[in-house]
C-alpha positions in Angstrom: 10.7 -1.3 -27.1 9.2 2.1 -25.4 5.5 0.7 -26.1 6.2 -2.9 -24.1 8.1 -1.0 -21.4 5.5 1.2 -20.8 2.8 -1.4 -21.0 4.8 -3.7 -18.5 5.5 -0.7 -16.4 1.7 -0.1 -15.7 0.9 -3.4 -15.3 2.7 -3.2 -11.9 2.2 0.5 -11.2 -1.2 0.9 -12.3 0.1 4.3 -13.9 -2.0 5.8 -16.6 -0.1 6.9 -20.1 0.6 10.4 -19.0 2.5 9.3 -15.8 4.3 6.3 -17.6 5.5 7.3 -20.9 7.5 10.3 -19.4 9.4 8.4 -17.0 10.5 5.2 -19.2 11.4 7.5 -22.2 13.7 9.4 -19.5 15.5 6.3 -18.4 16.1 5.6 -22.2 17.2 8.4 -23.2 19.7 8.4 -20.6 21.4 4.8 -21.3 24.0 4.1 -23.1 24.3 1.7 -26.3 25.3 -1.2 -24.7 22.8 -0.7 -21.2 20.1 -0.6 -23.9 20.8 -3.9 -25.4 21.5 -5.2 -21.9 17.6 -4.2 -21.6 16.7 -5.7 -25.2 17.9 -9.0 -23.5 16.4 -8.6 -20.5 13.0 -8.2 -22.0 14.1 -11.7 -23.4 14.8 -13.3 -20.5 18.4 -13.3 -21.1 19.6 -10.8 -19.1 18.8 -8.4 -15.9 17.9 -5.1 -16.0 15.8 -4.9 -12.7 15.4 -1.6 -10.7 16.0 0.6 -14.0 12.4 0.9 -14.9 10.7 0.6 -11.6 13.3 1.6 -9.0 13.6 0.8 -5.5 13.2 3.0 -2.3 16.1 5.0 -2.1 17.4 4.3 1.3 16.2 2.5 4.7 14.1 5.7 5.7 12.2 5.8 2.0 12.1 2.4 2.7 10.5 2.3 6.4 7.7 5.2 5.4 6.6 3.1 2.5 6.1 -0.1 4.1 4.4 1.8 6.8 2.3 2.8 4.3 1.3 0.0 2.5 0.4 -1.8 6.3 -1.7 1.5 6.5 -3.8 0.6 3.0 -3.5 -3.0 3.5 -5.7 -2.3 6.9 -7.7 0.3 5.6 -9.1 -2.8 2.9 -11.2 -4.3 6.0 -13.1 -0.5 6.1 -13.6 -0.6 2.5 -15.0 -4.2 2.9 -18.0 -2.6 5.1 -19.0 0.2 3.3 -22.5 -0.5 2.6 -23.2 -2.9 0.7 -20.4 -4.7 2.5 -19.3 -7.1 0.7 -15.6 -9.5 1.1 -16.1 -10.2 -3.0 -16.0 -6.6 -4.2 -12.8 -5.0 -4.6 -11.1 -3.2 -1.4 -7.7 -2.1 -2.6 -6.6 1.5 -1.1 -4.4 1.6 -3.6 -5.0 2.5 -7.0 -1.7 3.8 -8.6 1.9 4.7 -7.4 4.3 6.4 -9.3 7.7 5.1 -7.7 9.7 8.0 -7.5 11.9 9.0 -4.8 8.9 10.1 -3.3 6.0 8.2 -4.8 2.9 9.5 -5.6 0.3 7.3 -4.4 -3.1 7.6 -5.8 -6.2 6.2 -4.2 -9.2 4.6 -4.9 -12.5 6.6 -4.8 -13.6 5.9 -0.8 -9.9 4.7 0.3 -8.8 8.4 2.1 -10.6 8.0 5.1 -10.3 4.5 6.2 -6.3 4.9 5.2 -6.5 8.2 7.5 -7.9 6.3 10.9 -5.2 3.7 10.2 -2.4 6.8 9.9 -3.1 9.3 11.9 -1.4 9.0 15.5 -4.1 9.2 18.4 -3.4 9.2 22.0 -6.0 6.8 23.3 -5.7 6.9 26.8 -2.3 4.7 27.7 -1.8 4.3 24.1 -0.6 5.3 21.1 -3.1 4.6 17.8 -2.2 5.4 14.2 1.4 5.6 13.0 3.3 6.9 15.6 5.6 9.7 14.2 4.1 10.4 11.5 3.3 13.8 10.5 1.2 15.7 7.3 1.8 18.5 5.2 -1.1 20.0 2.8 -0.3 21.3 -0.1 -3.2 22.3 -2.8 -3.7 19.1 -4.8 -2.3 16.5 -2.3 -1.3 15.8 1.0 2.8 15.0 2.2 3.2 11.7 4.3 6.9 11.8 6.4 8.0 10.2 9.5 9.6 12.6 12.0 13.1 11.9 12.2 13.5 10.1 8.6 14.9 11.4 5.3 11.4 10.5 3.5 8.2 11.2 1.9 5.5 10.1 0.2 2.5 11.9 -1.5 -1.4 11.3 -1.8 -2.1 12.6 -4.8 -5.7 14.5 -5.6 -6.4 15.3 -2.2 -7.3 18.7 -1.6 -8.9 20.5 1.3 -12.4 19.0 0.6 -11.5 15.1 0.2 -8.9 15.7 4.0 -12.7 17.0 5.5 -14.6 14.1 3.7 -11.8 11.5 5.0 -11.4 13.0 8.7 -15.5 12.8 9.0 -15.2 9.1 8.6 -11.9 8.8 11.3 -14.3 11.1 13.6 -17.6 9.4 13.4 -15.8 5.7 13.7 -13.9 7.0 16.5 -17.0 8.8 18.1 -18.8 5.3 17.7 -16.3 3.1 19.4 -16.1 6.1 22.4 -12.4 7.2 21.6 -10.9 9.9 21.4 -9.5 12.3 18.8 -6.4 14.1 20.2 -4.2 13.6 17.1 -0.5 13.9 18.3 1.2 16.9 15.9 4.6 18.8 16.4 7.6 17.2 17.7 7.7 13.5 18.5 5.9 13.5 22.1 7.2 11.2 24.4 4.5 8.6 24.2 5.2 8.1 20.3 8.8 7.5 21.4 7.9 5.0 24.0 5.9 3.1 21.7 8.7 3.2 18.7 10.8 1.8 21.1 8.6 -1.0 21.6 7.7 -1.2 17.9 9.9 0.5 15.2 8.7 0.9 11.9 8.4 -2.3 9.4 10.8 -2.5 6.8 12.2 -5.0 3.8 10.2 -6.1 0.6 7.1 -4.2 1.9 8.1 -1.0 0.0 8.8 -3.1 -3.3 5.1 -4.8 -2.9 3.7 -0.9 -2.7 5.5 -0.2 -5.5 4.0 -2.9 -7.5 0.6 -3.3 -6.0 -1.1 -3.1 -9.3 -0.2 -6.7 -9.5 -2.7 -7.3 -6.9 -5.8 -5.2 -8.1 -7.6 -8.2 -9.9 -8.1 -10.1 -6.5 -10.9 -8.6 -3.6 -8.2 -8.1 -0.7 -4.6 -8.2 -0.2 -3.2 -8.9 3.9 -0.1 -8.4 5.6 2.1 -9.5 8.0 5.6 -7.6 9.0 8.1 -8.7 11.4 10.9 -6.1 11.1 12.5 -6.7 7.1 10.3 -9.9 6.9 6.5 -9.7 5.1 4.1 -12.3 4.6 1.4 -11.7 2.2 -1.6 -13.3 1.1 -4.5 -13.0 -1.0 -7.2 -15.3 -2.2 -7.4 -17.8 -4.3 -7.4 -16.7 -8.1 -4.0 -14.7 -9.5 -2.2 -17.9 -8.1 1.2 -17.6 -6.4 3.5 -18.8 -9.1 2.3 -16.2 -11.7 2.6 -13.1 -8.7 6.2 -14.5 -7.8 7.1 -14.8 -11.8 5.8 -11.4 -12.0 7.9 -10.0 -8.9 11.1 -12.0 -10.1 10.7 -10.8 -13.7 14.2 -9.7 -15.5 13.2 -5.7 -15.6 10.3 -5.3 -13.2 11.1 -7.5 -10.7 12.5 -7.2 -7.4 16.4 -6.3 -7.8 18.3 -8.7 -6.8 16.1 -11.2 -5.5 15.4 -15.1 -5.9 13.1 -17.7 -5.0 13.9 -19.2 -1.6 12.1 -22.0 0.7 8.8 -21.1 2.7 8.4 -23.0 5.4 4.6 -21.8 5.8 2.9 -22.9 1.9 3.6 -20.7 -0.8 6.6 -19.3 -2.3 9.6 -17.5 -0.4 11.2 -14.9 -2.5 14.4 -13.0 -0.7 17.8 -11.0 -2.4 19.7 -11.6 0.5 18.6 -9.0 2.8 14.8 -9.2 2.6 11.8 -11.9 2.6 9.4 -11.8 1.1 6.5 -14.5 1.3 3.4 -15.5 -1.0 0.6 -17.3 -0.3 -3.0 -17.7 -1.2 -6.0 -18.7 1.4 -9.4 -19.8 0.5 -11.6 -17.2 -0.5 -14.7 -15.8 0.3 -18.0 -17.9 0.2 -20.0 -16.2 -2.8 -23.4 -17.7 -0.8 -22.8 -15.4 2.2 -23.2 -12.0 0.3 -26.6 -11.1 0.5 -26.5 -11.1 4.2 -23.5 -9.5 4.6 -24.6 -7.1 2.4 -28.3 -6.6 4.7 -26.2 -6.8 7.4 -27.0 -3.5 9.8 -23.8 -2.7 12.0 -23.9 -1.1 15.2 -22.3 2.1 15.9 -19.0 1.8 16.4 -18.0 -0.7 13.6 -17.6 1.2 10.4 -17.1 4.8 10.0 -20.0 5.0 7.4 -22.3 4.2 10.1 -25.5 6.4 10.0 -28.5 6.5 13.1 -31.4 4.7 12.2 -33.9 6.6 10.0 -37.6 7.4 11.6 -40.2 5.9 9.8 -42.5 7.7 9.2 
């Protein structure tokens, strides 16, 4: 039973053996007789045993930081989609791993840090505010601490030492130098423009923190997008892992969502919700296979990506 849970396990987190083995053999070891053959069933399909092997966020503030977060790497995928060769077939996922703890560990994918930094860090830009508004960082030797001031929560980037922050602040400089912005990064106390705005916009919550949890599930296609109004997310992705066999996957008796259950979606696709949260699915049509080779010539002005590089002499 410890082999498929682990198996099943990475298959949503995208954990590797060392990181998953650990922390299904302590849940085990910790049940009780009966809880374990509750799971037995469950692993059947004739019984529940969601949230014991992958749990949820622990609380609404956990909860808040983590959908942030996954917005964050959902819009960093349209960076990765330029990096030259750019391409909208290859894969542009942020998001390699996550270990849901308390507070996850999120790993990333090899060029992910600095496109996921531009779409973090909070900027005042003139009238407003850019970035995550509230957000604040805390270095530590291997990685780097994510938290929103005011909220019990935290996340970490895992691997990213003092080289990989320079590496992934020279790409938020040189895109913001090329679309003539500023960098005044907002640190300290919550200024007052960063309340404004979070009164204007508070932070997305609901099923968004589950989906980071669980993004694995998504590596296979090119791009994953997002939409979040307040505990409400709309996802979609294109064609190819197919909506019913995601929705099984996040309704599935241990890994699933806790709790929830398909429900109507008025907009295509499936609606899953467990009372509290939505959660929609749908694919779109995907990207035209024909167009690559130009995208991929393509050269973009300044100001577009943040791997922009001048124009070499020729000599």
């Amino acid at each position: 039973m410890t082999e498929q849970l682990v198996d099943l396990r990475r298959t949503y987190t995208g954990e590797n053996l060392t990181q998953a083995v650990p922390a299904v053999k302590a849940v085990l070891h910790d049940l009780p007789d009966d809880r374990r053959e509750r799971v037995v069933d469950a692993l059947r399909g004739k019984a529940d045993a969601r949230g014991l092997f992958l749990p949820d966020a622990d609380g609404e503030d956990q909860r808040a930081l983590e959908c942030v977060l996954l917005k964050a790497g959902l819009d960093a995928g349209a960076h990765l989609q330029l990096r030259p060769p750019a391409s909208m077939l290859r894969p542009a996922h942020a998001f390699r791993a996550v270990e849901p703890a308390p507070h996850p560990r999120v790993h990333l994918t090899e060029h992910a840090l600095g496109p996921l930094l531009y779409e973090l860090l909070p900027r005042h830009d003139e009238s407003w505010v850019s970035g995550v508004a509230g957000l604040r960082v805390t270095h530590h030797p291997r990685s780097v601490e994510l938290r929103l001031i005011g909220l019990d929560a935290a996340v970490h980037l895992a691997g990213v030492d003092e080289r990989a922050w320079a590496e992934g602040l020279r790409y938020v400089r040189n895109l913001l130098d090329g679309r003539g912005l500023t960098g005044a990064f907002i640190d300290g106390p919550l200024a007052p423009v960063e309340r404004d705005h979070l009164d204007e916009t508070p932070y997305p919550t609901g099923a968004g923190s589950a989906v980071l949890r669980r993004y694995h599930l998504f590596s296979a296609t090119p791009w994953v997008r997002a939409l979040a109004q307040g505990d409400r997310w709309w996802v979609e992705w294109p064609e190819g892992l197919g909506v019913v066999g995601v929705a099984d996957r996040l309704l599935h008796p241990v890994f699933g969502l806790p709790g929830a259950a398909e429900v109507p979606s008025a907009g295509g696709g499936l609606g899953l919700s467990n009372g509290w949260h939505d959660l929609y699915l749908r694919e779109v049509d995907g990207p035209n296979p024909e167009h690559e080779p130009a995208l991929a010539a393509m050269e973009w002005p300044k100001g577009v990506t943040g791997w922009w590089e001048p124009p070499q002499p020729v000599r």
